[in-house]
C-alpha positions in Angstrom: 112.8 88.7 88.3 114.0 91.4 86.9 111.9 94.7 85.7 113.2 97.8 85.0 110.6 100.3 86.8 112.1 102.3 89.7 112.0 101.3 92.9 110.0 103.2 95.5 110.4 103.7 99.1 106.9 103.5 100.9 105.5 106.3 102.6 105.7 105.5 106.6 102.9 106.3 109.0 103.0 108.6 111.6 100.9 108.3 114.7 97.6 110.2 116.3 95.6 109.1 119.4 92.2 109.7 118.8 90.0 110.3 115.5 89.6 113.6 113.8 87.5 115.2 111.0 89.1 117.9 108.6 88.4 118.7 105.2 91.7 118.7 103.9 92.1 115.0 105.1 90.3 111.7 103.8 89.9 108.5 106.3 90.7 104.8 105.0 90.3 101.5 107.4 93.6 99.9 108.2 93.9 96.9 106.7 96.1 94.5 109.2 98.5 92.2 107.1 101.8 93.1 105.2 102.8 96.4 103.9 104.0 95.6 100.5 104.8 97.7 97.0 103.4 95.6 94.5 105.8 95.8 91.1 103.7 95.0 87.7 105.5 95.2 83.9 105.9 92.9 80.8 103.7 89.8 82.8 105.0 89.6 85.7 104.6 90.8 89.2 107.3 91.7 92.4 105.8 92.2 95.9 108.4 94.1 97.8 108.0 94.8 101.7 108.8 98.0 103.3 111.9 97.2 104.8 113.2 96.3 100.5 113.0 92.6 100.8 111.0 90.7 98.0 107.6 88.6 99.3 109.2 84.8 98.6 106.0 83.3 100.2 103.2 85.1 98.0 103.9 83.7 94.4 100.1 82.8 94.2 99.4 86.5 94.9 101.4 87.8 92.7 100.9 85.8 89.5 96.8 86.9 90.3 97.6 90.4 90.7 99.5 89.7 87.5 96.5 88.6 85.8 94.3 91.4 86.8 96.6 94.3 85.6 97.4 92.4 82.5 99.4 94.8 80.1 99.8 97.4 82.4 102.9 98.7 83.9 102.0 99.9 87.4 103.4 100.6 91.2 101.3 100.4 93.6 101.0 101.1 97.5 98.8 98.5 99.4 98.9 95.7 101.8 98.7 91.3 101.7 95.5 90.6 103.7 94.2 87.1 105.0 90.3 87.9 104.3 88.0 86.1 106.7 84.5 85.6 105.6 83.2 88.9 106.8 86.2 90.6 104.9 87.9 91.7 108.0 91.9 90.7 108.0 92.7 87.3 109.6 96.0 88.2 110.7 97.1 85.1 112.5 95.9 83.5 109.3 98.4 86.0 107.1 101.5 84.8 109.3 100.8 81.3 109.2 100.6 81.6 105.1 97.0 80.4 105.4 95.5 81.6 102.1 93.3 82.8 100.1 95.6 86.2 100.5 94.8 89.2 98.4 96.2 92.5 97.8 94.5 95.9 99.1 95.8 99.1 97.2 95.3 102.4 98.4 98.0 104.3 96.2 99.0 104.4 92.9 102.5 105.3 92.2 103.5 104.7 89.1 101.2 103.6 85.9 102.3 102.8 82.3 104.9 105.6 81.6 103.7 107.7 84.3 105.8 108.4 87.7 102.5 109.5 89.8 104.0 110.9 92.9 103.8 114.4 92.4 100.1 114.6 91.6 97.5 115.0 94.7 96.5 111.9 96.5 93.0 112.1 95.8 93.5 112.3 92.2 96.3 108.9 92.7 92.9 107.1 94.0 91.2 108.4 91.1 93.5 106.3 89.0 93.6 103.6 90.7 90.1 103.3 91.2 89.8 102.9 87.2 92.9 100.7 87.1 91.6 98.1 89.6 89.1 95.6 87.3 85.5 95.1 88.2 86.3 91.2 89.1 89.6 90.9 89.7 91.2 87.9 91.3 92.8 89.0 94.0 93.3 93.3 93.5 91.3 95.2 95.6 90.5 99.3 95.7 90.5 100.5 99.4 87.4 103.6 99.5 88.3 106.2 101.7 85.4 108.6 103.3 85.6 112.1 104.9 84.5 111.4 108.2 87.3 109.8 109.9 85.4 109.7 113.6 82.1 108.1 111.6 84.7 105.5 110.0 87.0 105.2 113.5 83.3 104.2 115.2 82.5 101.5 112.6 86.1 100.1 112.4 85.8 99.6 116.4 82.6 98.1 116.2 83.8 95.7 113.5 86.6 94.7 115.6 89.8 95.8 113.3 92.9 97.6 113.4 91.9 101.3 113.4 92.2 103.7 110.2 94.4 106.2 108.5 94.6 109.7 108.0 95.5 111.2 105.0 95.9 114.8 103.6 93.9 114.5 100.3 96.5 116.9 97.9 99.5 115.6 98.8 102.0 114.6 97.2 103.5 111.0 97.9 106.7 112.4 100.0 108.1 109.4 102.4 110.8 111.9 103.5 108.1 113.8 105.0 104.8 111.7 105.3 101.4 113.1 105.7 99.6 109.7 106.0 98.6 109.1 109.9 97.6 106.0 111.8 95.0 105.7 114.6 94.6 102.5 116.3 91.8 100.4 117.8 93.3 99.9 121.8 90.7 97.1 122.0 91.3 95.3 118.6 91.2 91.6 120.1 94.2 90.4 117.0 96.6 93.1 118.7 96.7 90.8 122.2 99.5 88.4 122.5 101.0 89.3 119.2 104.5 89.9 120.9 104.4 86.4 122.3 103.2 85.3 118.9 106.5 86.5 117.1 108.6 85.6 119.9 107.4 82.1 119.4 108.3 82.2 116.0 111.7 83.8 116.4 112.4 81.0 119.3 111.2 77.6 116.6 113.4 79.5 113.7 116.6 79.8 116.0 116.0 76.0 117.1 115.4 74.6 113.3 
């Protein structure tokens, strides 16, 4: 597939210890799947990980994400979650390609005509927030609060990843990122996941 909007390098997270409140900075959960820029113009739809490569297993995804931006040209920043029936990622799920998957934005790069990166972040969401239907498919707008220990608490009660950090009027900058990840130490997905890929690396090498 080929479309002729720009490609765009994701912004990386850095990494923070504990929760923090500040109000130049707003709080979104962590959604735990597959960092992906999601690539919609004329119809169609690219999912494109972080590392460049093109999402080969997520056709379903992308033709519903499709759907829901139809006639829009867009880039946006997000991630391919396995929803369980609370909501909360099924990660396990995700690797094994166990659908229903769905895409969560949180950035909006790029819409229509418009390269977005230079405008503030919050303003980004703003977009986005209007861009994402009512009843889409499969596109979902990840809220962000201001009260990142409040959030931290319910995200560690709820059992997932942990949250990030961002500084609301900032610029999308991957060369220098202001977007910060704090993790859940006791999220119960995060145990055994090394042995988890090493098993998989170990049946690929063997096929």
């Amino acid at each position: 597939m080929s479309l002729s909007l720009p490609h765009m390098r994701p912004m990386p997270l850095a990494r923070f210890d504990a929760p923090f409140e500040h109000p130049d900075w707003i709080f979104e959960p962590k959604m735990d799947g597959f960092r992906a820029v999601a690539y919609v113009e004329d119809g169609a739809c690219r999912l494109v990980s972080r590392n460049g490569n093109a999402f080969q297993a997520f056709n379903l995804l992308a033709k519903a994400i499709r759907q829901d931006l139809s006639g829009r040209a867009a880039i946006l920043d997000g991630e391919i979650v396995r929803p369980g029936p609370d909501g909360s990622p099924m990660f396990y799920e995700l690797m094994r390609r166990r659908g229903p998957f769905c895409f969560y934005a949180f950035d909006l790069l790029w819409l229509d005509a418009s390269d977005l990166r230079e405008r503030p972040l919050v303003e980004r969401k703003a977009l986005l927030r209007q861009l994402v239907p009512r009843k889409a498919q499969a596109l979902f707008y990840v809220e962000h609060v201001r009260r990142g220990k409040d959030l931290f608490r319910v995200i560690c009660e709820r059992d997932m990843e942990g949250i990030v950090a961002k500084q609301a009027n900032a610029q999308y900058t991957p060369e220098a990122t202001t977007w910060v990840k704090i993790k859940n130490r006791e999220y119960s997905q995060a145990a055994g996941r090394e042995d988890f890929f090493d098993r998989r690396r170990l049946r690929k090498t063997h096929v």
